[in-house]
C-alpha positions in Angstrom: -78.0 54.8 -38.2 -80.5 52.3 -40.1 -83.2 53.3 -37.8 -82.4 57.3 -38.7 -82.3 56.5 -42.1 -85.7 54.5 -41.9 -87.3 57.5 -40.2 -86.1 60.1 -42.4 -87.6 58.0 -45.1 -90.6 57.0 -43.7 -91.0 60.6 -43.0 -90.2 61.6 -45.8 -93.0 59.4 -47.7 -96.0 61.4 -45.1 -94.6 64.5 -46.4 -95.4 63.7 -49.7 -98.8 61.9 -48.9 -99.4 65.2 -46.8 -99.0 67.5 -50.0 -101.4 65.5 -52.0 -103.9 65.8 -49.6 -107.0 68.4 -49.1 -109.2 68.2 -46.4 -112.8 69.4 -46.9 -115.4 70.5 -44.6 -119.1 69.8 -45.3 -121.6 71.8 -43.4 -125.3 71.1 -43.7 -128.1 73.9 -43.1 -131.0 72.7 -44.0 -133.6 70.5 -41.7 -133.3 67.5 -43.7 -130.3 65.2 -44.4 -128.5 65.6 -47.9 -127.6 62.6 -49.2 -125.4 63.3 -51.9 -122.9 66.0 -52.2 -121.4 67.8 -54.9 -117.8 69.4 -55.0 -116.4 70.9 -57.9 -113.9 69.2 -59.6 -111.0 72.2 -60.4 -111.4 73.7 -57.1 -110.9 70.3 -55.0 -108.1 68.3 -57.3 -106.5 71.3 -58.2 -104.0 71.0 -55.5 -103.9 67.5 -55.7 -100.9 65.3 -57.3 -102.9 64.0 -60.8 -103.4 60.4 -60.5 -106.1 58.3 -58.9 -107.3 59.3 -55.2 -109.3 58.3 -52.4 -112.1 60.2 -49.8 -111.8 59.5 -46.6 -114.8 60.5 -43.7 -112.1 61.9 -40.7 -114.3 60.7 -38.1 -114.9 57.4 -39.3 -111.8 56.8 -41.0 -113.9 55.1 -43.6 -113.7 55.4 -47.4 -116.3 57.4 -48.8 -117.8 56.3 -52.5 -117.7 59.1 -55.0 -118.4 59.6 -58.4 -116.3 61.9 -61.5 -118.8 63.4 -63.4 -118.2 64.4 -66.6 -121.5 65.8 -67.7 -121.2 64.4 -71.5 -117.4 66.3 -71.5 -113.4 64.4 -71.7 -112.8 65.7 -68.2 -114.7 66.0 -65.2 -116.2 69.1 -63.9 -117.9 67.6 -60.8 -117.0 65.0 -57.6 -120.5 63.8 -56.4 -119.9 62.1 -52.9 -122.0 59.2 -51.6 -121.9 60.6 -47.8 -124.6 61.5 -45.9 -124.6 64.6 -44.0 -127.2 65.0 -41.3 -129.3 68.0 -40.8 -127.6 71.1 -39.2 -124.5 69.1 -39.1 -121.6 69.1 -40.9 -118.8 66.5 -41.3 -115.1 66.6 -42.4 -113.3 64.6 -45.2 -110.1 64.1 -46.9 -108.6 63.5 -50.1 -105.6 60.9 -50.4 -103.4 59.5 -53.6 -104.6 56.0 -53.8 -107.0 53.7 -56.0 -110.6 53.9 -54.7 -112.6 50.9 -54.2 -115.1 49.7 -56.2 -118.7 51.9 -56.5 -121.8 49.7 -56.3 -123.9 50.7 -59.7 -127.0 52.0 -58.3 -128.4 54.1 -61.3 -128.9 53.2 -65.1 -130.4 54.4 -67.8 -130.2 53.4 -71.9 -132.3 53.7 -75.0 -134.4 50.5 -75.7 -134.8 50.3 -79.4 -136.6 46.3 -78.7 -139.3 48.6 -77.1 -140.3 51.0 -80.0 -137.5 53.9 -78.9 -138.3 54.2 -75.4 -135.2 55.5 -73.2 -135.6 54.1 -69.4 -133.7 55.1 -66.5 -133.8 54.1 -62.9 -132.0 54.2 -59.0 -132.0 52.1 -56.3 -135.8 53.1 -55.8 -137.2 54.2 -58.5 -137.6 53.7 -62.5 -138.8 56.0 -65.2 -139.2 55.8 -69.3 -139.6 58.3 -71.7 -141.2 58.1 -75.2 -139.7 57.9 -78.7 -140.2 58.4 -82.1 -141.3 54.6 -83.1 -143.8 54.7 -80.8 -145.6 57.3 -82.7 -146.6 54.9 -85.7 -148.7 52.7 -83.1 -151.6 55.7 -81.9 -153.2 53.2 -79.9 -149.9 52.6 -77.5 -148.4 56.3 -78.3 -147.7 58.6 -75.2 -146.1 61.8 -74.8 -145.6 62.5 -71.2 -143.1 60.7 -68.6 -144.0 57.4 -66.9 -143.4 55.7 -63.9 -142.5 51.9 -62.9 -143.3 50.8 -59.6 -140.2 49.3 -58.1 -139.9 47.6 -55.0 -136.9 46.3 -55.1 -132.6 48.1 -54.9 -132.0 46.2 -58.3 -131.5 47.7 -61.0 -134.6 46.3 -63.1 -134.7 47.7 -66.7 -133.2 45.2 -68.7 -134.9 42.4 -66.8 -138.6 44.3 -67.0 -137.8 44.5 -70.9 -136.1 41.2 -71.3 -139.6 39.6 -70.1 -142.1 41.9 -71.8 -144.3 41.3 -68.6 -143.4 44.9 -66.5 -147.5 45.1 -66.1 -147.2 42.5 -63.8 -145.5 42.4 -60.2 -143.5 39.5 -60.2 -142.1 40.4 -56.5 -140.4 43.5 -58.0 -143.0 45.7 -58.7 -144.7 46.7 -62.1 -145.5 49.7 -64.7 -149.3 50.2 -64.0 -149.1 54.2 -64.5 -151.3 55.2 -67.3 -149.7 58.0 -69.7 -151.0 58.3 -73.0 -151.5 61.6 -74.2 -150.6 64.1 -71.4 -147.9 65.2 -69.1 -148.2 62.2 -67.4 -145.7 62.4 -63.8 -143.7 65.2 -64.7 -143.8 66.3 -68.1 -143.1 69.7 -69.2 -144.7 71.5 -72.4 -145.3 75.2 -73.7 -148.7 76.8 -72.3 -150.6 79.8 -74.3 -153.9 81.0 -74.9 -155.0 78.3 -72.1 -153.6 75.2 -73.6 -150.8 72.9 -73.5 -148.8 72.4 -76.5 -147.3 69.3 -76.2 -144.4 68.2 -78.3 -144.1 64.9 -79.9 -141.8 62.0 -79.3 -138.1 62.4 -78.5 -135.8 62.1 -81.3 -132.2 61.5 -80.5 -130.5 61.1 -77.1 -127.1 60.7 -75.6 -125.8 59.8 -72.1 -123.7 62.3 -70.5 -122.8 60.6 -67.7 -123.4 56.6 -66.7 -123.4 55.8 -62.9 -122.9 54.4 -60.2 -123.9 57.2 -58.4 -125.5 59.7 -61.3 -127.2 58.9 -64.5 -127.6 61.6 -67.0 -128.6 62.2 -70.6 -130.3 64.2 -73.5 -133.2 64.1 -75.2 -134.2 66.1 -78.2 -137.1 66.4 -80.6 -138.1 67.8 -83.4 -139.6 71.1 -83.9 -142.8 71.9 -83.4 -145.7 74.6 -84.3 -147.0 76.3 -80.9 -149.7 79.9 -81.8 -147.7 79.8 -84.7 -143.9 79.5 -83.9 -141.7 77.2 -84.3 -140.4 76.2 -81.3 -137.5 73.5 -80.3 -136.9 72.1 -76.7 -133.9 69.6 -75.1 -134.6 67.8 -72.0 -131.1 67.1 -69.9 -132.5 64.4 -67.2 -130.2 63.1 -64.5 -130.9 60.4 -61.5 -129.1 60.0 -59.0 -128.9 57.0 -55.9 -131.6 57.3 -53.2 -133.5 60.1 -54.8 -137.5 59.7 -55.3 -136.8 62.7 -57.9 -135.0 63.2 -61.5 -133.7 66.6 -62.1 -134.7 68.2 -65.3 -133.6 71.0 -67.3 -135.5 71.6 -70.2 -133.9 74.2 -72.9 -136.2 75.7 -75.4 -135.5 78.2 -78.4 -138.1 80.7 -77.1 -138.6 82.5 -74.7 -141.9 80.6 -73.2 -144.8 80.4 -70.9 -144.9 77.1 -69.6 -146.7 73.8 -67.6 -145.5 71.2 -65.8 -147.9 68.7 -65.1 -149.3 65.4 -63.5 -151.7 63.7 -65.0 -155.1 63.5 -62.6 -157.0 60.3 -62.0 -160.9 60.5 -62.1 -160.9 58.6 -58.7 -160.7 61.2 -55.3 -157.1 61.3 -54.3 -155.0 64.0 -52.3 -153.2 67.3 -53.8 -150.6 69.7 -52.4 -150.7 72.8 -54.5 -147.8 74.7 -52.6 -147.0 78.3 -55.7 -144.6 80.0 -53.2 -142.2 77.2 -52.7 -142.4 76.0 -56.1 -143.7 72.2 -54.7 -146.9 70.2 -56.2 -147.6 67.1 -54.6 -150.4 64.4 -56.1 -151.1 61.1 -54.0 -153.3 58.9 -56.4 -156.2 56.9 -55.5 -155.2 53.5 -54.5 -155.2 51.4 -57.7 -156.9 47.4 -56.9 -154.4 45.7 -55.3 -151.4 47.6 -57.4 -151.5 49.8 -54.4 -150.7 53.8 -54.5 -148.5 55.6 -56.3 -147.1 59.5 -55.3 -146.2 62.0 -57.9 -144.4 65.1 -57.4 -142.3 68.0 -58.7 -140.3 70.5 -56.8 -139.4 73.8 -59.3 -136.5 76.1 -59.2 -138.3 78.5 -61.6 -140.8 81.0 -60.0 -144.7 79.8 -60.4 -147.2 81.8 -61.4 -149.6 79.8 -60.4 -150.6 75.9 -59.8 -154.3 74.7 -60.8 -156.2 71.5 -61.8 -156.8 72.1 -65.6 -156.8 70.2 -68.7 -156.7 66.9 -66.7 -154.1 68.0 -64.6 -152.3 69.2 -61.8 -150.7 72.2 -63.1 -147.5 74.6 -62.1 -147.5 77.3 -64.4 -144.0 79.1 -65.0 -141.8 80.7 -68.1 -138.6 80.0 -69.1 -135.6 81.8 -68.0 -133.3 84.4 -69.3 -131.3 81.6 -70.8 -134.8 80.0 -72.0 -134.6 77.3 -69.6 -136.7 75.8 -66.8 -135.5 73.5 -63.8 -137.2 71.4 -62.0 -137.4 67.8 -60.0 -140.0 65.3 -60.5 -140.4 61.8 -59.6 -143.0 59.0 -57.7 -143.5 56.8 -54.5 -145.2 53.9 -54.4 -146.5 52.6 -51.2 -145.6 48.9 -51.3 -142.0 50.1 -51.5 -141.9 50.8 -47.8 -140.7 53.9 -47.3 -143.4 56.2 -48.8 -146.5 54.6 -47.7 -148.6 58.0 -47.1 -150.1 61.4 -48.9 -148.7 63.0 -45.6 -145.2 61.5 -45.9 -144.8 62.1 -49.8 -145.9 65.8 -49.1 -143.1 65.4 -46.4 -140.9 65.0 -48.6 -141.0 66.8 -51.4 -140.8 70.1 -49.1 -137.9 68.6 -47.9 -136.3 68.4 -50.7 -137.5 71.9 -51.7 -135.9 73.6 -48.6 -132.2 71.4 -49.7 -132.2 72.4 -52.6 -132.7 76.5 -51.7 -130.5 75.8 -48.9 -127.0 73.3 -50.3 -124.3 71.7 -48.6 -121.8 74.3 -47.8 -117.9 73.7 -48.9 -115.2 75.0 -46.5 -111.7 74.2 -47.6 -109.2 73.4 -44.4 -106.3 72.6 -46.0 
């Protein structure tokens, strides 16, 4: 009778794990391996008991590190998965009641007012600052476009870097050797009429939407600006997530706009991939001493009108949206990292990451 009673209960107890469960197919199509997935929030938790929960791979019966992200809101909108799934494959996972483990931090970002309003983000492979407004009252340092550190190292280096004021230096982590100043630097995004850029000055305010371990994202915004006579605004939403070479950006204006993204050319003979029809331009710099070689790239969703080399620059040439908005990815490789060590493998992939992105991680729903 104790035995029937024991199995009735323990039963009972995997009928109730059983309804808080949802199991969750992932199918890739694309030729390259997505790293990071993204489920929406409502549609997946919905059916699930509220209260903490667990993913679990079905194949590997391992627990899978995810992320809630909240995208600068009180509840999450999005679940972004720290699973691999391999080209043309697909895997299966599940959704359990339980407390997760633990999330290794491997993004970061923050404003750094001990560094004249600069606002620094980084992964597990790359780093990236932005300039502020305090920096425009020293001309001689002032910069307006985006700028890359050098990292060869998983740490997280930002406060470390700023904590030794000596980040032009590789110490055995790496170093900030790109040169900025006044352009578009690797990345940067500014109005473009009557054959000229308009840039914007320094960012004015910020605020982190979301803060790791898996995604870093926040806000920029700056004053207005004159451009042929308007007045024009613009807010730059930048997120970073682990094992990406890239940082998306969507950049909001208050006009509907003609528009360049652009990398900042070296005088030195170095390799371009100018690629209008899938939206990809590639730059691999000429080496620099013995700092070594730096890639720069951007992958955009928008449609390009066209890409050239003008005003110092590789530039992709698009207009905002009906919603006056332009996305895109940009980011870097430096060859003593390791894994980029070639024009031919950058170029690599920043196509691949143009065909994931036209071509997601699809969501099937088993249960």
């Amino acid at each position: 009778m104790k035995q029937f009673i024991s199995l009735c209960l323990w039963m009972g107890v995997a009928f109730i794990c059983q309804a808080q469960e949802r199991s969750v197919t992932l199918s890739n199509p694309a030729a390259t391996t997505s790293d990071l997935v993204e489920l929406d929030y409502a549609q997946v938790a919905g059916s699930l008991k509220k209260g903490p929960f667990k993913i679990i791979h079905a194949a590997t019966r391992k627990e899978i590190a995810y992320q809630l992200i909240y995208e600068g809101g009180k509840e999450p909108v999005k679940i972004l998965l720290g699973t691999p799934v391999a080209a043309k494959s697909k895997i299966s996972i599940t959704f359990v009641a339980g407390t997760p483990a633990p999330v290794q931090k491997k993004t970061f970002g923050r404003y750094v007012p001990e560094r004249k309003d600069d606002f620094a983000w980084e992964n597990d492979r790359v780093a990236f600052r932005m300039y502020g407004k305090a920096l425009e009252a020293t001309p001689k340092e002032n910069a307006y476009g985006v700028d890359v550190w050098s990292k060869r190292t998983e740490n997280l280096v930002i406060n470390n870097w700023y904590k030794r004021n000596n980040y032009h230096k590789d110490e055995g982590e790496g170093l900030d050797y790109y040169h900025v100043g006044y352009t578009l630097g690797g990345g940067g995004i500014a109005p473009y009429l009557k054959d000229s850029i308009w840039f914007p000055k320094n960012y004015t305010s910020w605020r982190i939407l979301d803060s790791g371990p898996l995604r870093t994202t926040f806000e920029l915004s700056y004053d207005a600006w004159q451009v042929d006579g308007a007045t024009v605004n613009v807010t730059k939403t930048i997120s970073l997530d682990a094992g990406a070479q890239l940082s998306k950006m969507q950049i909001r204006f208050t006009d509907t706009l003609p528009v360049a993204i652009g990398i900042i050319k070296r005088n030195e003979p170095g390799s371009m991939w100018l690629q209008e029809a899938a939206g990809v331009m590639g730059y691999w710099e000429p080496v620099h001493g013995k700092d070594g070689t730096t890639g720069v790239g951007c992958v955009i969703l928008n449609p390009v009108k066209e890409m050239v080399v003008a005003k110092g620059h590789l530039l992709a040439v698009s207009a905002t949206d009906k919603n006056k908005t332009v996305t895109y990815y940009t980011g870097a490789a430096w060859d003593k990292a390791g894994r980029i060590t070639s024009a031919a493998q950058w170029f690599r992939y920043l196509q691949d990451q143009a065909d994931r992105l036209k071509d997601p991680v699809k969501i099937s729903f088993t249960r």
